[in-house]
N, C-alpha and C positions, 0 to 999 in steps of 0.2 A: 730253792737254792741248792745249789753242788753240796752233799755232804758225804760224811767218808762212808754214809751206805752207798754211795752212787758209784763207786769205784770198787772193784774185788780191793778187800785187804792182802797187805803181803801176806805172805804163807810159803812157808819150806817147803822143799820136797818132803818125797814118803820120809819119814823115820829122820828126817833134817839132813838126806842125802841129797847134794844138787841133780838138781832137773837137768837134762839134756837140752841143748840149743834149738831152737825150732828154726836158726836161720845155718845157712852155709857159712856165713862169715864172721859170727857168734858172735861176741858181744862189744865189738869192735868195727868201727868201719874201716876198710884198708883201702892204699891207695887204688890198688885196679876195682875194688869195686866202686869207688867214687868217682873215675873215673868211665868203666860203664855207665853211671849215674849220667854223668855230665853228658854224654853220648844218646843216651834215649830220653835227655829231657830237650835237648839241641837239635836232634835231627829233625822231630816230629813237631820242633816248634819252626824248623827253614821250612816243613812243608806246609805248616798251616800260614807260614807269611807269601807262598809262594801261590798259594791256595784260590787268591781270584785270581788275581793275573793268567795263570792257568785255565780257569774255569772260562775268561771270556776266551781266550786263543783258542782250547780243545774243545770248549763244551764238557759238559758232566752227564754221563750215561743217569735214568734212573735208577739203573741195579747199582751204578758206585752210590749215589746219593741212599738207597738203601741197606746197602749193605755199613754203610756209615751210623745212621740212625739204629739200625738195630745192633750193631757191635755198641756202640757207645750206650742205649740204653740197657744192654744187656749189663755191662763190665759196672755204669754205674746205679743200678739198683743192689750189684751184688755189694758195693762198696758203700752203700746208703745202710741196704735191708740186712746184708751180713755182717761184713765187716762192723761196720757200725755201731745201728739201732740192736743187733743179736750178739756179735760178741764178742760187743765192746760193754755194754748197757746191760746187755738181757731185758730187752724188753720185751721178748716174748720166750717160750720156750720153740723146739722145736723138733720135730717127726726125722730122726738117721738121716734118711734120703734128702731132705730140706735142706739139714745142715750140711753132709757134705758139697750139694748139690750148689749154695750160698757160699761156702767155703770157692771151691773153684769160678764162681761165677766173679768175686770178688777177688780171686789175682788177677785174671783175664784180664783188669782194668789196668792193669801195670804199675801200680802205685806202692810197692814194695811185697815184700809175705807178709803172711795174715799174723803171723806171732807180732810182729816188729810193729805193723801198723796199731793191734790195738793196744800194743804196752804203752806205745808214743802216747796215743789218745785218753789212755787211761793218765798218764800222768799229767798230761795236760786239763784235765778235769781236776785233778787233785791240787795243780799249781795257777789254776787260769789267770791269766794277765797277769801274774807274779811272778817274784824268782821262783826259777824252776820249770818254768811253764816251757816244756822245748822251742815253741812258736810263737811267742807273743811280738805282735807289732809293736808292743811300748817297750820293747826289753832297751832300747836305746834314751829312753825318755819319751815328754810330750810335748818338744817344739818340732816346728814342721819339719829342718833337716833330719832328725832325730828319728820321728815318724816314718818319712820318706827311708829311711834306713831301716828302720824297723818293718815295714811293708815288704819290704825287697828278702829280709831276714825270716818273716814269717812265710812268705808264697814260696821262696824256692832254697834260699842260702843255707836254714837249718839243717836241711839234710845232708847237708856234707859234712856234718860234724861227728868228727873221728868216734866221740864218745854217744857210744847207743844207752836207751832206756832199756835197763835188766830188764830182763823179758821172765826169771825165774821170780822178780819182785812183783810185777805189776800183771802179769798173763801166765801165772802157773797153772792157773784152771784148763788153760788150753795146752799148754806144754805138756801135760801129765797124761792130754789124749794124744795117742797114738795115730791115729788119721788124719788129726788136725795138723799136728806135727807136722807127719810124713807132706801133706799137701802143700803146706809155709816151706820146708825144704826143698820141695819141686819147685819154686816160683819160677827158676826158669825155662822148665816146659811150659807151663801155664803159659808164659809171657810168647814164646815163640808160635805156641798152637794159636794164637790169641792173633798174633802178627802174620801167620800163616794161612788163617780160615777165609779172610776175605779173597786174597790173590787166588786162592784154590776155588772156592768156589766162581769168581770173576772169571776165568781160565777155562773151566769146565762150561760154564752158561754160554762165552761167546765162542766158545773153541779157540782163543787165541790169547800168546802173548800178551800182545796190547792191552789185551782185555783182563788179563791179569794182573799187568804192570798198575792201569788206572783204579784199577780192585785195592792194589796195594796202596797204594798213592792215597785216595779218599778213605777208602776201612777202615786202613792199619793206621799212617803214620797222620793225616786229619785229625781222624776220630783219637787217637791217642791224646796228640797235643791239646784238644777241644776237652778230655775228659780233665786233663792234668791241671789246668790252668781256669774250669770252673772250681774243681775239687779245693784246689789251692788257694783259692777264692775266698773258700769258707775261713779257712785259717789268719788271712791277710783283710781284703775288706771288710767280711764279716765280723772281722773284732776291731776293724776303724771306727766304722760308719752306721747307720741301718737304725731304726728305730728300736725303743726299748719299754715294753710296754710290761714287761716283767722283770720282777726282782730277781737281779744276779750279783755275784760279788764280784763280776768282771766287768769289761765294757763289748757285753757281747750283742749284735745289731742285727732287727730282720730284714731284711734287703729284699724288696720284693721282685727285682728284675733278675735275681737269679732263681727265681723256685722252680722252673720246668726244668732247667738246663742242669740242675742239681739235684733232680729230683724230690724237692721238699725240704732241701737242708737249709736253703738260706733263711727260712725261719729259724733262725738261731738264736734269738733272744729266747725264746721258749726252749728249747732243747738245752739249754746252760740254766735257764729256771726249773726246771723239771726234766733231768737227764735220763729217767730210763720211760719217758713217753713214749710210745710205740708211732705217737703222733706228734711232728712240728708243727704243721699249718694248722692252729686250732680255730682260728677265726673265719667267719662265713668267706668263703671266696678264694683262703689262700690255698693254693693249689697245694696238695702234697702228694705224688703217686706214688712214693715208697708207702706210706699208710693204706694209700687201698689194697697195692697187694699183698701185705700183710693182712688187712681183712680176708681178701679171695684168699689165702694159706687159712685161714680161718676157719673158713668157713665149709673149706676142702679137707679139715681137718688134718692139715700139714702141720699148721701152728696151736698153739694151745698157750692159754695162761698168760695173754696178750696184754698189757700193761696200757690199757687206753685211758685218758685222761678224765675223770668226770667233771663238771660243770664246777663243782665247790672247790675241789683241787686246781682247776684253770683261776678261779676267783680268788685263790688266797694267795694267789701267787703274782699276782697285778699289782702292780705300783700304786701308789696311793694318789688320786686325780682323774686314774682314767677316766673313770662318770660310769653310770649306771645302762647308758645308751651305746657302750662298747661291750659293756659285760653282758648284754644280752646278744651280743654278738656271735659269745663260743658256743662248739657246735664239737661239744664231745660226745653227742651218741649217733656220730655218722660218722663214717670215713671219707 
């Protein structure tokens, strides 16, 4: 279960001087950034509705449909493996280059800076499905209007909200690095190189326009809304729905029809029972590729001091019923 080792405790700055903001808009949401909010969560969701309809009229080149796949698993393993599982958790440590390397590959996804996302996450560990929790689907109650509002409130409406999680409270480990810093301050370079790499590269392969424009079309503004709206996924059905095969003190659910498209997170019931596992999918079969490449950094000697789950740790942490024929199921000494 979440406990307050699972989350960095607060901590002052040096000497109980305040820390510097890691975001541009510091600890405040104001209206033009809420409104660019609204604008890159809207445009890139008209193009993913627009997205077949298109697809049967033009056709989809296979450099668009690749250059999609790999911008999206690029943005979300950094959001999985960095953000996240490294440093949100610490579940593993990691080699300079890794982390800032993790660091930028996790703005590229577009889902705000890296200070801001993992202070949110940090206190939503500390508050899950409770007051406090910035995202919880039940924040409305548990009848189904209630819910249906509370769904709508966890996947997209929280983020508008004027008031930010201190980021000197809950992510001063990261605030007080300088690099980390500086790269959560650039989120909008990140974001524009991020929206600019497919049309560029589409441009230069067909030597055209077109070929730019469809680059941009399927890469950027697809692949955007496709990451946004699994990611968001975790936070809204993930804490509806999904089975619960581990003791948590929330109602958090593993869904197995989102684990490729999320890289391993929709095992969620494990990751809220044991929050700094370096692994979600602990049982035979469930897919998790943020764990494997965390092994391959492993074993490349990028990571170190990797927090993988063992057999007796996955067993104490089972609800009481599962049976002895599921427990032989876990498979914590393989990724």
């Amino acid at each position: 279960m979440t406990t307050s080792s699972d989350v960095i405790d607060d901590a002052p700055g040096p000497d109980g001087a305040e820390l510097p903001s890691a975001t541009l808009g510091g600890e405040k949401k104001r209206s033009l950034e809420q409104i660019t909010l609204l604008l890159f969560i809207t445009v890139p969701f008209l193009a993913l509705l627009a997205a077949v309809p298109l697809a049967w009229g033009w056709g989809v080149s296979w450099l668009d449909l690749g250059l999609l796949v790999f911008m999206y698993y690029l943005g979300c393993h950094g959001i999985t493996i960095g953000f996240h599982r490294y440093f949100t958790h610490g579940s593993f440590k990691a080699k300079r280059p890794l982390r800032i390397a993790l660091a930028v590959m996790g703005s590229m996804a577009v889902e705000g800076p890296l200070v801001r996302w993992v202070a949110d996450h940090r206190k939503h560990h500390k508050f899950s499905d409770a007051e406090g929790d910035p995202h919880s689907p039940w924040r409305f109650g548990e009848t189904v209007p209630a819910l249906m509002k509370g769904l709508w409130w966890a996947h997209i409406a929280w983020m508008f909200d004027e008031e930010q999680t201190p980021q000197d409270k809950y992510a001063p480990d990261l605030v007080k690095d300088p690099a980390i810093r500086a790269i959560s301050r650039q989120f909008i370079f990140w974001t524009m190189l991020s929206l600019a790499l497919p049309p560029l590269v589409g441009g230069l392969v067909t030597m055209s326009w077109w070929g730019a424009f469809t680059a941009f079309f399927w890469g950027s503004l697809v692949r955007v809304a496709l990451l946004h709206h699994v990611t968001w996924s975790i936070n809204s059905i993930c804490h509806a729905v999904g089975k619960r095969p581990f003791k948590s003190r929330d109602r958090s659910g593993n869904v197995w029809w989102l684990a490729i498209l999320s890289c391993g997170e929709s095992w969620h019931n494990l990751h809220h029972a044991d929050p700094t596992s370096a692994r979600h999918g602990v049982e035979r079969g469930q897919l998790d590729s943020s764990a494997r490449f965390i092994r391959w950094f492993e074993l490349a000697g990028w990571a170190y001091d990797v927090r993988w789950p063992s057999r007796s740790r996955i067993d104490s942490r089972r609800n009481t019923g599962e049976g002895g024929s599921r427990r032989r199921k876990a498979t914590a000494d393989a990724a």
